[in-house]
N, C-alpha and C positions, 0 to 999 in steps of 0.2 A: 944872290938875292934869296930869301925868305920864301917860301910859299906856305900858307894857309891852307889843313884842309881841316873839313868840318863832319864830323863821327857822329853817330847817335847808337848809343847803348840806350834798349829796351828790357821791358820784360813783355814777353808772347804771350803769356799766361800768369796769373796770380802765383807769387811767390819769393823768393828769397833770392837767386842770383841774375841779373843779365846778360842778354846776350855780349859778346863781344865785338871790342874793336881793333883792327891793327895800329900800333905804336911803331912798327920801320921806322929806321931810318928818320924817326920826329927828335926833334933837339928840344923841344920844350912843349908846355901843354897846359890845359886848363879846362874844368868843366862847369855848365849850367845847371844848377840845382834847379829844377822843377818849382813851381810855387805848390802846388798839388804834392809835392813829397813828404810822406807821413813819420818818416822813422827819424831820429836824430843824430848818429853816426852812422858813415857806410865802411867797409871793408873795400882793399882792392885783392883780384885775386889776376894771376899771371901765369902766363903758359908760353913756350916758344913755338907753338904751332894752336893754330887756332881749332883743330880739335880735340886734343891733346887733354890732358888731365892740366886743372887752374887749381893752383895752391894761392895759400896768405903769399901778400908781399910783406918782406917785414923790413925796416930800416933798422938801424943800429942796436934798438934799442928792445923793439916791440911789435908785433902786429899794425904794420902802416892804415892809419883811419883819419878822415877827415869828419870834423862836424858837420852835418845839413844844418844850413842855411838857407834857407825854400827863398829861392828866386833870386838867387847869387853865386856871383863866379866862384869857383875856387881853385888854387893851383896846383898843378899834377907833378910833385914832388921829383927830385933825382932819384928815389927808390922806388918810384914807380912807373919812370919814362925807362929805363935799365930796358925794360920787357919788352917782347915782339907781341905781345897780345894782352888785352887786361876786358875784365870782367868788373863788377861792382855788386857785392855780398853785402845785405840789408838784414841786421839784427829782426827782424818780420818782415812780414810779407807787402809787399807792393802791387798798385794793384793792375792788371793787366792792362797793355797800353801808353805805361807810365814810361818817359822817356829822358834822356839825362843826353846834352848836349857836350860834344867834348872837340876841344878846336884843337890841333897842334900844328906846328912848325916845322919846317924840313927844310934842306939846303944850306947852304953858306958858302 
């Protein structure tokens, strides 16, 4: 059986990257665009230890990015469920407080 849990990546302070969430052992995943989110691409950045240094994730081809879409789901790709930690890098700054909901999956 499936179990749901439910993440929230912030920013603590005005700026460019968020805090982190664990990815273990998740089989799939999906995040909440904020309506209040200003920027229009975000970056994911990935690390296997959650204090560790977070690099680009990049898929096949390029620098992994999805479009903001303010107030919509959107799905957390194979090149970026891979990772034991992820982060989210905003071409500008975000503004303190601001929060990005992220569900995933685990089990089978």
């Amino acid at each position: 059986m499936l179990e749901t849990h439910t993440q929230t990546l912030s920013w603590t302070t005005s700026g460019l990257t968020s805090t982190a969430v664990s990815l273990s052992q998740s089989l799939t995943g999906a995040m909440l665009i904020p309506a209040d989110m200003t920027c229009v691409t975000t970056n994911f950045l990935a690390c296997d230890t959650l204090a560790g240094t977070y690099n680009n994730v990049r898929n096949a081809t390029a620098t992994e990015a999805v479009a903001v879409v303010a107030g919509s789901w959107s799905p957390l790709t194979a090149s970026v469920m891979a990772h034991g930690f992820l982060k989210l890098k905003t071409p500008r700054a975000e503004a303190a407080g601001r929060t990005v909901t992220i569900i995933t999956k685990t089990g089978g």
